[in-house]
N, C-alpha and C positions, 0 to 999 in steps of 0.2 A: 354034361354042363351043369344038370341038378345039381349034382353032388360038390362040385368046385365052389357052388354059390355058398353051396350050405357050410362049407368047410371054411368060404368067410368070413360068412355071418358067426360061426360057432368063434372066430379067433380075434372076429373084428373089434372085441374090446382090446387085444393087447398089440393090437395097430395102434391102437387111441393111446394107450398106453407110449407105448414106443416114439410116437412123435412127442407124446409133450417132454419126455427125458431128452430128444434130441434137439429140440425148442431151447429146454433149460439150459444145457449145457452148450448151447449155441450161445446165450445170453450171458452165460461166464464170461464165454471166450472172449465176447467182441464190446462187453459194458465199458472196457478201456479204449474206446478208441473215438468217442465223440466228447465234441469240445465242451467249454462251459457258455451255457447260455446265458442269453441277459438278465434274467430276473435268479439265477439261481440263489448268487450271491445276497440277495435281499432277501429268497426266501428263507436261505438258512437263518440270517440275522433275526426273523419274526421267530424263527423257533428256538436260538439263541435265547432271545429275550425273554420270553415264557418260561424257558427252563432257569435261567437264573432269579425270573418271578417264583418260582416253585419252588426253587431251593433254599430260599431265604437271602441270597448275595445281594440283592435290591430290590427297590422300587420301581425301575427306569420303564416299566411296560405300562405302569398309569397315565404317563404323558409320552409315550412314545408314539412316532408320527403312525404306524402302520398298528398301532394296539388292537384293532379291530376285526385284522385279518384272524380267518380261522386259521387253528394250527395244528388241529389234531392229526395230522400226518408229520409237520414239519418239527413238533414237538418229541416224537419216538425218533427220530434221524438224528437229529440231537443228542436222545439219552444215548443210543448206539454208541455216535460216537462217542461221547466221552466215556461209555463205559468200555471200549475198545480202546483208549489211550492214542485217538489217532491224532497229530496233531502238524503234518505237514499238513500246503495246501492242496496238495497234488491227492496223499490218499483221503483227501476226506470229500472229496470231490468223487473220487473212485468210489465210495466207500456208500456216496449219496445215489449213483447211478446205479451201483448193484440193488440197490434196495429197493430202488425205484422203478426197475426190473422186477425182480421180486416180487413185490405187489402187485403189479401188472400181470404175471405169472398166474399169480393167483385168482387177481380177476379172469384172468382167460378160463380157467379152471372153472369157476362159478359160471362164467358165460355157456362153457360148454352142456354144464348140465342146467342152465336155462333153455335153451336149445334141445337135449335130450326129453324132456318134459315134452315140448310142443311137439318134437317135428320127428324124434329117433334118432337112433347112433350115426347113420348115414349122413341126409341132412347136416346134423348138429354138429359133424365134426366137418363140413365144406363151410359152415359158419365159422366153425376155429381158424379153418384158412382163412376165409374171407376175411377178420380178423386182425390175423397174425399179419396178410400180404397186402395192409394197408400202408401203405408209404409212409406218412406221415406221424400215425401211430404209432407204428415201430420205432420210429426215430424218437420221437417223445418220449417213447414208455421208456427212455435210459436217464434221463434229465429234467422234463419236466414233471417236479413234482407238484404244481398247482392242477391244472388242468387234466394231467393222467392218474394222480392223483385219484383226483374228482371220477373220472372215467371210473376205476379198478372199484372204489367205493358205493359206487352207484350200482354196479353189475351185481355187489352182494348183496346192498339190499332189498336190488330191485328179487333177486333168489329169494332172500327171507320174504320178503311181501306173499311172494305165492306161496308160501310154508302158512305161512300166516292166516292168507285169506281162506286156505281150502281145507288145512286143521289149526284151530287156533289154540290149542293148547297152552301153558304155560310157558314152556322151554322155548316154543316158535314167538311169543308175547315178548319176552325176554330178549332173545337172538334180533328179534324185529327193530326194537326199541335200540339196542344198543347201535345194529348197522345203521340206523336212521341216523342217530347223532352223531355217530362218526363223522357219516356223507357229509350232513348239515354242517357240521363242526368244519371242514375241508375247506367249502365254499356254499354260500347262505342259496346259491339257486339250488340246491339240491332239495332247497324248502320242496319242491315239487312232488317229493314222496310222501307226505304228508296229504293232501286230497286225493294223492293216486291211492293211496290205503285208503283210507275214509271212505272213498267216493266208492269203493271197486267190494268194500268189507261188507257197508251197509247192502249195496245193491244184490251180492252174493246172500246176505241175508235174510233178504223176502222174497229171492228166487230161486233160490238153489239151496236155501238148508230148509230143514224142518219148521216146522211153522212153533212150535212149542221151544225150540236152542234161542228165538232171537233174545231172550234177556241175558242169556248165558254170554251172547255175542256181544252184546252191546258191553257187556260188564269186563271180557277180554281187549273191547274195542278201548276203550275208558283206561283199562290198566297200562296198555299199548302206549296211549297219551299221556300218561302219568310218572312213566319211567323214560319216554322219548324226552323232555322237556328234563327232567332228572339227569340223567344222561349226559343233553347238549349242555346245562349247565357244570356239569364235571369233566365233559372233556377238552371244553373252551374255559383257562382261568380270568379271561378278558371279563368272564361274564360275573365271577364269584361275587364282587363286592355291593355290585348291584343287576341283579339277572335280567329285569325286563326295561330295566332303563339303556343298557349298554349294547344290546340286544336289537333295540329298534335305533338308537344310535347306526349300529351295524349295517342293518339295512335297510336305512334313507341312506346311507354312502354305499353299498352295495348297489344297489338302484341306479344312480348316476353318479356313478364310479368318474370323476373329474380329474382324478392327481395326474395323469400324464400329461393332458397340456399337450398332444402335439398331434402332427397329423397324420395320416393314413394316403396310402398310397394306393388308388383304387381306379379302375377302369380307367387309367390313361392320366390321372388327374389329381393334386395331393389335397384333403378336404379332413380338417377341424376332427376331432376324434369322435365328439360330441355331436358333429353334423352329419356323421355316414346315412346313410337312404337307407330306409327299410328294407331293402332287397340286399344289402350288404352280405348277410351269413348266409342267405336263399344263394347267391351268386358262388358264393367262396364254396359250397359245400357241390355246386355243378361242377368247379372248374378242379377240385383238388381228391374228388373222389373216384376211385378206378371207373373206368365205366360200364364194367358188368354188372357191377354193385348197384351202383347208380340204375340201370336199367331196373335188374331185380327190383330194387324200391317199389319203382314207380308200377309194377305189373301189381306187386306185393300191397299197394294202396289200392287199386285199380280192382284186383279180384274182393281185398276184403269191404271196399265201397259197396260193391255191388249184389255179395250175399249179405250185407246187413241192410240195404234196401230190399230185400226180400224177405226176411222174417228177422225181424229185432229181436223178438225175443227167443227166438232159435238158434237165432247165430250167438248171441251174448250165452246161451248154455253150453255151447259147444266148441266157441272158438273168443273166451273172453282172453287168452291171455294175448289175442292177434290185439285185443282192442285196450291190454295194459301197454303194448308195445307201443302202437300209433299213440295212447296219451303220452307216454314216456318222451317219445320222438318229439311231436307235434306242439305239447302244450309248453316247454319251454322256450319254443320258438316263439310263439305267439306272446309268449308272456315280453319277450325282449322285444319284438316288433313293437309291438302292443303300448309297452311301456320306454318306451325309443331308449333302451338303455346303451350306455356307451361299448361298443366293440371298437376292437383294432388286431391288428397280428390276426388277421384272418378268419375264421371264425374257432382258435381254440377253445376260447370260453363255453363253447358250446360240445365240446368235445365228447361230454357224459352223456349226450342223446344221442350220439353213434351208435354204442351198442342196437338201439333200439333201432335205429336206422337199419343195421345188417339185419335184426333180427325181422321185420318188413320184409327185407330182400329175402329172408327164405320164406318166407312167406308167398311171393313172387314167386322163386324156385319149384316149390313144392307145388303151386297150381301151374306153371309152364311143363313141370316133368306130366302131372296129371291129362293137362292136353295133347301133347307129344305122343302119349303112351302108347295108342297105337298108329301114328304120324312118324315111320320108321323113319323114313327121308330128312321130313322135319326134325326129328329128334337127333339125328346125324349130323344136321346143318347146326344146329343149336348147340351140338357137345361140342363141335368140333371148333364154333365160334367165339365160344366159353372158353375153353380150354388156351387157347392162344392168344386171348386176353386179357385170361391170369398171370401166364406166361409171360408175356409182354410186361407186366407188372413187376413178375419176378425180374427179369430183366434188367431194369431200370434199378431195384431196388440192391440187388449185387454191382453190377455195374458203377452206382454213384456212391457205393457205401462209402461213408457213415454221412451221409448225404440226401437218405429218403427226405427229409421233411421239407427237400425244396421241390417234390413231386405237384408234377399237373395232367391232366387228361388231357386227349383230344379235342373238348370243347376250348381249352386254353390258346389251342393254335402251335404248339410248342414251347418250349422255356425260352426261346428269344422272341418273342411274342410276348408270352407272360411278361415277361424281364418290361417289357413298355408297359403293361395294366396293372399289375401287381406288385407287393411289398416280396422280394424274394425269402433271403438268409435276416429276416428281423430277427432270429435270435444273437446273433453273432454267432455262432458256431464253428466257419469257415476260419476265423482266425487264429484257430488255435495249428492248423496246417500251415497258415504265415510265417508264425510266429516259430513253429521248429524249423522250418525251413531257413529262417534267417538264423539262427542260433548254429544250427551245423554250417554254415555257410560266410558268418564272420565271428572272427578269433576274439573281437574287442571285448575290454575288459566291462565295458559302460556302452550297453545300446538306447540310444531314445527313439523311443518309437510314440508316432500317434494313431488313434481309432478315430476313423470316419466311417462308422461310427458302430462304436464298443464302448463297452465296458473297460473301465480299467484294472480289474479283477480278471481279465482274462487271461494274466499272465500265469494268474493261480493254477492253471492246467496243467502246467511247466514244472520240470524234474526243478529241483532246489536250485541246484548248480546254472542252468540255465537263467531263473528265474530272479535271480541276483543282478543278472549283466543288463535285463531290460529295467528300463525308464520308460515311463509312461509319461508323454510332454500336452501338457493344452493347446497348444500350437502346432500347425503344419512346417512354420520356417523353422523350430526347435527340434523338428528330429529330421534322423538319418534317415527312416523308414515311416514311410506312412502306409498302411493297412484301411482299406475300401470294400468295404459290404455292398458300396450302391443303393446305402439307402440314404433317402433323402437328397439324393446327389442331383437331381434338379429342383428341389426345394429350396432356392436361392434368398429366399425373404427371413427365410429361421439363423441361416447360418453364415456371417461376417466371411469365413474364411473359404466357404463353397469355389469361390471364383479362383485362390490362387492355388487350390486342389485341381480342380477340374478343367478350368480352361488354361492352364499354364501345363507344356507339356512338360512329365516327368519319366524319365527311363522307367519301363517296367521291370522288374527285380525280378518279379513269381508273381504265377497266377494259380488260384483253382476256379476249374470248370469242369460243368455238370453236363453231360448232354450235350457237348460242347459249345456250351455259353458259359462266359465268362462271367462268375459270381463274388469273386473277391482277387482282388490283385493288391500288391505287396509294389508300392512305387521307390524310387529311391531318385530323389532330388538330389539335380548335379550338385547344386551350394548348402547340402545339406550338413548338419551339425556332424561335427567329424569329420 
């Protein structure tokens, strides 16, 4: 038995190895097969705009409505394309999700050896699952590129920050600075890395280095900030013409982000975007998180609670990167509680403290195996309970493909359950399976179709040929086909035309359903156009 273990551990790097090639090349395979979400089409336009700000073609980004958004992710998706020559809607779509893939790739990569750092190959690489076999992450890491974005970007800095804090050299000063303003540049709460360095540099400086480095530190600390701010102003051109006026501009709108204007659909009840309860993201992160993970968390808080009430400063020399992770987690929670800033669409916006969530949970992990250890029985009930929980996850995740992001737990009650508390398919995504469905399925030369409620860019998903014969109508009485997300669909006070969609009955055409609930249906009115 010695010898097997050892002949794993001697091989167990090109295990690690071998899943993430069959990860990547699983992320080829399947980056064609999810739809376009709501906001994609906008975000490419903000990175549109920048790049033709850069290249001299205009002005139009000075007074553009969203000038503000960072776009240091949506700006290189951009250059790509156009210097790929992509110009249907279909590959450039295709072309946003490989990439967006891609970076997420990456970030898993950096997460992994954030995790080898703390916890070892073992561990670190059941955090790459943990990860990887997140529902809803998965589904994201193909399309959203705001929020996983922001996730992929956060995971590298948050690796540089520890490069940073424990040798602070030049090359780690440099690497620091730039992953900050990256993150920062993506979306402005990533501000958060900015006191997690400070906070974590200074403190590592009059406890843990030499008493005679701290001017050395302070002077790397200082350079840090000097090319961070350097940096955020070169990667955002929003900021060029005036850097700290446009800057705080950014974030007093950042803050209470107001442009949507609409409501949320939450615990049974639809409520102002601007009014959701503080317990809004606390809620959404119970119900849409696996729940081994979620368990781990809460042990992974639980044990490091209570060896830091035992010696502060013992535990902070020996287990500070547990207490980088909890501020990672923790403090931008607090900062959006705190500061009632606006959520909606569940808690994506918060998506960049996952990492830090999972990494909690082996935190969790690593003290449950330590008690177990010789608790054979126990540790038996525990693997084996573990295990068919992931499973379960897996599960769901094959099963509904390309369908994870409409995942919920056990505390949800199931998805037709959820389907009465919660906002489901907010992104529209389901429509794009409508929409081919109806294309193989009628010959016409002119289809009008309506989104209750989509995008009208979603036809952009659509081969050319296809993509020709749809009409997109403002009206329910004006087309052939109307397409149902169910969202908002007992929000009767927003929307004039709710009543002659919903309570007037119409043949169902096609439906998709998840878990066998019913998430978007394809109606076809008898007196319909045509």
């Amino acid at each position: 038995m010695s010898k097997i273990l050892t002949s794993i551990k001697r091989h167990f790097r090109f295990f690690i190895i071998g899943f993430f090639v069959l990860y990547f090349f699983l992320g080829i395979f399947i980056f064609r097969h999810y739809g376009i979400s709501w906001d994609e089409s906008t975000s490419r336009d903000n990175g549109l705009i920048v790049y033709q700000y850069i290249t001299g073609q205009n002005s139009n980004l000075l007074t553009y409505r969203d000038r503000d958004y960072g776009t240091a992710f949506e700006l290189p998706l951009v250059m790509i394309e156009k210097e790929t020559n992509v110009t249907s809607s279909l590959q450039i779509y295709y072309l946003r999700h490989l990439l967006t893939f891609l970076f997420f790739f990456v970030g898993v990569v950096f997460f992994y050896k954030i995790a080898l750092g703390r916890f070892g190959p073992g561990i670190a690489f059941l955090g790459v699952i943990f990860l990887v076999l997140s529902p809803r992450i998965f589904a994201d890491s193909f399309y959203n590129t705001k929020d996983i974005g922001l996730l992929s970007g956060m995971i590298i800095a948050v690796f540089t920050l520890l490069s940073f804090t424990k040798k602070p050299s030049f090359t780690h000063v440099v690497f620091h600075s730039v992953a900050c303003a990256f993150v920062v540049d993506i979306r402005l709460s990533a501000l958060i890395i900015l006191p997690i360095t400070c906070g974590f540099f200074i403190t590592d400086t009059f406890l843990l280095s030499a008493r005679h480095l701290w001017r050395f530190r302070i002077v790397m600390l200082s350079l840090f900030l000097v090319l961070f701010f350097g940096f955020a102003v070169l990667f955002w051109p929003y900021l060029w013409n005036n850097p700290m006026g446009n800057f705080m501009i950014a974030f007093s709108n950042f803050s209470h982000f107001l442009r949507l204007g609409d409501t949320v659909f939450y615990l049974g009840n639809y409520i102002p975007d601007k009014y959701v309860p503080w317990h809004y993201p606390l809620v959404w992160i119970g119900v849409s998180t696996p729940l081994p993970y979620f368990t781990l968390f809460l042990l992974g808080v639980g044990f490091t609670v209570h060896k830091l009430s035992r010696n502060i400063f013992g535990f902070y020399k020996k287990n500070r990167e547990g207490l980088i992770f909890l501020t990672w987690f923790f403090g931008p929670l607090i900062m959006v509680i705190g500061l009632n800033s606006t959520l909606y669409d569940g808690w994506r916006q918060l998506y960049f403290i996952y990492p830090a969530f999972l990494l909690v949970a082996l935190i969790g992990l690593e003290g449950l195996l330590s008690y177990t250890k010789k608790r054979y029985l126990l540790k038996i009930v525990v693997l084996v309970v573990g295990i068919v929980s992931i499973l379960n996850v897996l599960r769901f995740m094959t099963l509904n493909h390309p369908y994870q992001n409409l995942y919920f737990n056990e505390l949800a009650g199931g998805l037709e359950n959820a389907k009465q508390q919660f906002d489901l398919d907010y992104w529209g995504l389901t429509f794009r399976e409508g929409l081919e469905h109806i294309a193989s399925n009628d010959n016409s030369k002119t289809i009008p179709v309506f989104f209750a409620h989509g995008h009208k860019r979603n036809i952009d998903i659509l081969p050319n040929d296809d993509k020709k014969r749809f009409v997109v109508v403002d009206s329910p009485q004006d087309a052939k086909y109307i397409l149902s997300n169910y969202r908002w669909y007992k929000d009767r006070n927003n929307y004039r035309w709710d009543e002659y969609l919903y309570t007037t009955p119409h043949p169902k055409f096609y439906s998709v359903t998840v878990d066998g609930v019913e998430v978007m249906t394809v109606f076809k009115p008898a007196g319909g156009t045509l």
